[in-house]
C-alpha positions, 0 to 999 in steps of 0.5 A: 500500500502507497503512503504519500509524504504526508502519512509519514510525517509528523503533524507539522513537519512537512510545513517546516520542510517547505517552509525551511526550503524556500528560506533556504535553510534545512530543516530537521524532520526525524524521518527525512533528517536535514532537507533542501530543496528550491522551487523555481518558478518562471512566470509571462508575461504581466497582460498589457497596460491599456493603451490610448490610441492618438490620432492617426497622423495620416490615411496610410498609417497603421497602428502598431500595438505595444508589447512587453520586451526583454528577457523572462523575469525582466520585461519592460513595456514598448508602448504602441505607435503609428507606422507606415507598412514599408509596401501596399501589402504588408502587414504587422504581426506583433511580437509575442511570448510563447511557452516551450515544452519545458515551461520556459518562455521565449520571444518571437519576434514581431515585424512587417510582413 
């Protein structure tokens, strides 16, 4: 029969264990004795600020969105702008966040396409 971490500790235990561990200190369990681990967390990025469109300077502009830039953990936020497409057909894709197999974040890179 499987007994889970938390049947075969004592009442209060697994607290200072996980606790100890974010502190990064050991704590002592009598069954376990001196435990260490980290937690690593890797977060997005935060939504967007909301953005107040100006008027367009002209017919042939284009508003081009703002996005967060940067590396994971430390993003900073492009705001948005007006630009003319550099041809007739040509359109803005916008830069974004996506998440790999692993949880990790990478950028793919935004532009006119």
């Amino acid at each position: 029969m499987k007994q889970t971490l938390k049947h075969l500790l004592p009442a209060g235990a697994l607290g200072l264990v996980v606790l100890g561990g974010l502190s990064g200190q050991a704590a002592a369990s009598p069954i376990l004795g001196d435990v260490n681990f980290s937690i690593g967390v890797e977060a997005g990025p935060p939504p967007p600020p909301h953005e107040v469109m100006v008027a367009s300077p002209g017919p042939d502009y284009v508003w081009v969105g703002g996005f967060w830039d940067g590396a994971p953990g430390h993003y900073r936020w492009v705001g948005g702008h007006w630009d003319r497409p550099p041809h007739g057909r040509s359109r803005w894709v916008s830069p974004r966040w996506d998440r790999d197999h692993d949880g990790h974040y990478h950028r793919v890179e935004g532009g006119w396409r």
